[in-house]
C-alpha positions, 0 to 999 in steps of 0.5 A: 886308103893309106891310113891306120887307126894308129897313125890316124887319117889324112884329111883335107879339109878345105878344097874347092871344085869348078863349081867355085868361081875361081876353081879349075878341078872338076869333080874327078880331077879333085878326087884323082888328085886327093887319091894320088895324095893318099888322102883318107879323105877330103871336104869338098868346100864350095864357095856357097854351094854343094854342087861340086861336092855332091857331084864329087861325093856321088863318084867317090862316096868313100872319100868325099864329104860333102861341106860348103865355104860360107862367105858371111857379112864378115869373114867366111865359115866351112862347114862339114857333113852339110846337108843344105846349102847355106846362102852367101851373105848372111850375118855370121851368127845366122850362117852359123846357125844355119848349118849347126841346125843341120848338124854340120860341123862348123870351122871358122875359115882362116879367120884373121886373113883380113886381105881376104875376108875376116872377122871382126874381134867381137864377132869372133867372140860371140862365135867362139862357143859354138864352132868346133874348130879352127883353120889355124894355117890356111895354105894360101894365106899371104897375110903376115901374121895371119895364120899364127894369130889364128892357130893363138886365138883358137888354143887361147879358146880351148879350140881343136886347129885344123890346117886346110890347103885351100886347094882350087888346083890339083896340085894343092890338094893334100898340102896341108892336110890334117891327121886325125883319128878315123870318124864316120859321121858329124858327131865321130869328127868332133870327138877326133877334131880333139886329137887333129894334128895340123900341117903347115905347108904353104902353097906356091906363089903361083896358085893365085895365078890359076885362081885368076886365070878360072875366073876368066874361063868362068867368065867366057863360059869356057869351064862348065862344071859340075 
């Protein structure tokens, strides 16, 4: 790995395997890809399932974390160190509940990305004091404004921001990683989120094609994973 306990590590905390619906990596295609990116490490965030990162962590369990995006009533929730998954659809405050039960760190997922999935402004205040971050620049947010209101609304909160990349191709991963200082578990992460260090690259137009284009083969039981 690349990093140093005085530059701190490079971690993506927000990619996705074929194991999401519109993912097209296999587990080793992400694990290649972030190792090629001189990530430190990487948070396999399924949509609503940890199968593609317990298969990614069971290959590479010195960089993988095994974590899961929620989608909720209202917007979507990643969470990090999960040990359960979490199902779809459940009220915010639950989903959230859920995974903090486990010990799981706890990310509000690009948060005012109403274009994709967004939360309510009350909802988010009932969140505010018992999540451990925010996705303050999400790579693959096309909504004017969206990012900036959340990086604002998490400082405005006391807040640790994290950027994530939202990878669901090889080449997305590690675009927008965050630095930070070296952690080992849960707990070691919530004292480095305090010293994160966004990136704010944003991906490539076409990304959203490939999203699309996995779907299909999803469909056509074309793309078997994990």
């Amino acid at each position: 790995m690349n990093g140093s306990p005085a530059r701190g590590w490079r971690v993506e905390f927000h990619s996705h395997t074929c194991a999401s619906p519109d993912g097209l990596m296999r587990p080793g295609d992400l694990i290649r890809a972030a190792r090629a990116q001189g990530l430190d490490r990487i948070v396999v965030t399924d949509h609503n399932t940890l199968a593609g990162a317990r298969a990614a962590h069971a290959q590479a369990p010195d960089l993988v974390i095994v974590g899961e995006e929620v989608l909720t009533t209202e917007g979507e929730l990643l969470g990090w160190f999960v040990q359960e998954e979490v199902p779809a659809g459940l009220e915010p405050w639950e989903a959230l509940e859920r995974l903090k039960a486990q010990g799981a760190v706890v990310a509000l997922a690009h948060p005012f990305d109403t274009w994709r999935q967004g939360f309510r402004a009350e909802t988010l205040a009932q969140l505010a004091p018992y999540v451990d971050a925010v996705e303050g620049f999400n790579a693959r947010t096309r909504k004017p404004g969206a990012n900036q209101a959340a990086w604002e609304w998490a400082q405005a909160h006391g807040l640790p921001v994290v950027s994530g990349s939202d990878a669901h191709l090889a080449p997305e991963v590690g675009r927008a990683a965050t630095r930070l200082p070296p952690f080992h578990d849960a707990a070691s992460l919530r004292q480095a989120l305090k010293d994160a260090q966004p990136a704010r690259r944003g991906a490539a137009w076409w990304v959203n094609l490939g999203s699309r284009w996995a779907v299909v083969l999803h469909r056509l039981g074309w793309l078997r994973c994990p």
